[in-house]
N, C-alpha and C positions, 0 to 999 in steps of 0.2 A: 284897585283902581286909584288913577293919581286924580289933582282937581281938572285937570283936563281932561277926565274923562278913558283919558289910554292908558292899556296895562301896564303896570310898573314891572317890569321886570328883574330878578337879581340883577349881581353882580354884570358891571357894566352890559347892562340890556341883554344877555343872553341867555332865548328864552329856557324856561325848566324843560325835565323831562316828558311829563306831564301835557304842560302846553305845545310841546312838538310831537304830541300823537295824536291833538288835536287835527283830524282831516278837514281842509280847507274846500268850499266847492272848486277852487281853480285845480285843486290837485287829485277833487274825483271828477273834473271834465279831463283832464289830461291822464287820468289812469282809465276811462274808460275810450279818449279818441288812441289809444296806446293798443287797449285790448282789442278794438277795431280796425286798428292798422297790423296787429299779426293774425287777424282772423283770415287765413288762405283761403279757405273753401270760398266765401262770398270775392274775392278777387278774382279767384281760376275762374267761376260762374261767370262774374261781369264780361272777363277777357274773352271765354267762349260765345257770348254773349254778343259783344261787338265784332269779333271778325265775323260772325254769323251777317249779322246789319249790316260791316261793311261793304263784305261779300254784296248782298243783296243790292243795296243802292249801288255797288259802281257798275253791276251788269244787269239792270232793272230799266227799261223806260217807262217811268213812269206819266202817266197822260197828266196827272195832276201834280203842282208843283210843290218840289218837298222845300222846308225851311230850312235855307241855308245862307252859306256867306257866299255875298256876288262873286267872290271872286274863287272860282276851283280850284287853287292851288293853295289858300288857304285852306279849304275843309280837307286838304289831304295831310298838311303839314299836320295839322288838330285832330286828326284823327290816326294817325301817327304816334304823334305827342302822346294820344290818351291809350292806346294799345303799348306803349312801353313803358306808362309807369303804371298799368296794371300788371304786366310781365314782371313788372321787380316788385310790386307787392305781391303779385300771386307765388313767384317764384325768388325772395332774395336769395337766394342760394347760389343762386344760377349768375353764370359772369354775362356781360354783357358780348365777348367776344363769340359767345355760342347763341344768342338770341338777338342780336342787333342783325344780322347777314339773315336768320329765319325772318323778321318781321320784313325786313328788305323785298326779303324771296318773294313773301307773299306780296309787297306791292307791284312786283317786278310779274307775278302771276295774275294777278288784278287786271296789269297793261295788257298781257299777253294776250288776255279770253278779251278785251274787250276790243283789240285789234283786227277781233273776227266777229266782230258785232255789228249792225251797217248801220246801227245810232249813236255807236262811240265810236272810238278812234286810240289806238297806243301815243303817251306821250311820255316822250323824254323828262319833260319839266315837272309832268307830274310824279316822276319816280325820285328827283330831285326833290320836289314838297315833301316827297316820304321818307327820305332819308337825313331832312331837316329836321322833321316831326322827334324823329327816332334819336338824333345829335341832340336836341333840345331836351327829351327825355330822359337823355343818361346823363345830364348835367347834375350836382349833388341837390337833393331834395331834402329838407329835414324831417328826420322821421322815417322815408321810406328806407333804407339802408341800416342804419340801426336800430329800427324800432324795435323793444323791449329787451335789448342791450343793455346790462348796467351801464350807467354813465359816472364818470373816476367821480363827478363830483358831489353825487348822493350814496359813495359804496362809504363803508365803514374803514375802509384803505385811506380816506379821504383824510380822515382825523389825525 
């Protein structure tokens, strides 16, 4: 320790071996939200999870009022949004030109059943909110794409 109190380090401050095996808590919350984000089974679950829920609410009338955002076209965009980036957690594998047209289908399936329902109605615009949802979700996210990918700039290639 110097008189300020911080480690002195060798040669021009670079730390020992020693002190960089020291694990930092920032670097076991980031090794454990890492092992969280390749954990598949809890993503598949959530995603079967919510087309289950969605399913239900958009052919459901319910007498008492669920909490949501006034305006309908947002909860479809958001619910969208969150079915497709549990599909690339549940599934990075998978390209988005084979699952972006499935998540589509099924809001395009959503419209269809609810076009024969005399409390809903098929809408264009809402199939539109669904394929915003789905656009906004395949935007790069960090983390979900690479997660537990070495990264060039912690591999030993680095040095």
């Amino acid at each position: 320790m110097t008189m300020t109190g911080r480690k002195a380090y060798h040669v021009g401050n670079i730390p020992t071996a020693r002190e960089r095996s020291v694990t930092s808590p920032m670097d076991t919350l980031k090794q454990q939200l890492t092992s969280l984000l390749q954990y598949r089974p809890l993503w598949q679950a959530a995603f079967v999870v919510s087309v289950l829920a969605i399913g239900f609410l958009a052919t459901t009338d319910s007498p008492h009022a669920i909490p949501s955002s006034s305006n309908d076209k947002v909860n479809h965009l958001i619910a969208f949004l969150e079915l497709t980036i549990l599909t690339r957690l549940a599934w990075p594998e998978l390209r988005a030109i084979w699952f972006a047209p499935a998540l589509l289908g099924f809001g395009l399936g959503i419209e269809l059943i609810q076009a024969t329902l005399p409390y809903r109605e098929f809408s264009l615009a809402d199939l539109a909110a669904d394929g915003a949802g789905i656009a906004i979700g395949l935007l790069p996210w960090p983390g979900i794409r690479n997660a537990g990918k070495p990264d060039l700039r912690n591999s030993p290639e680095s040095l």
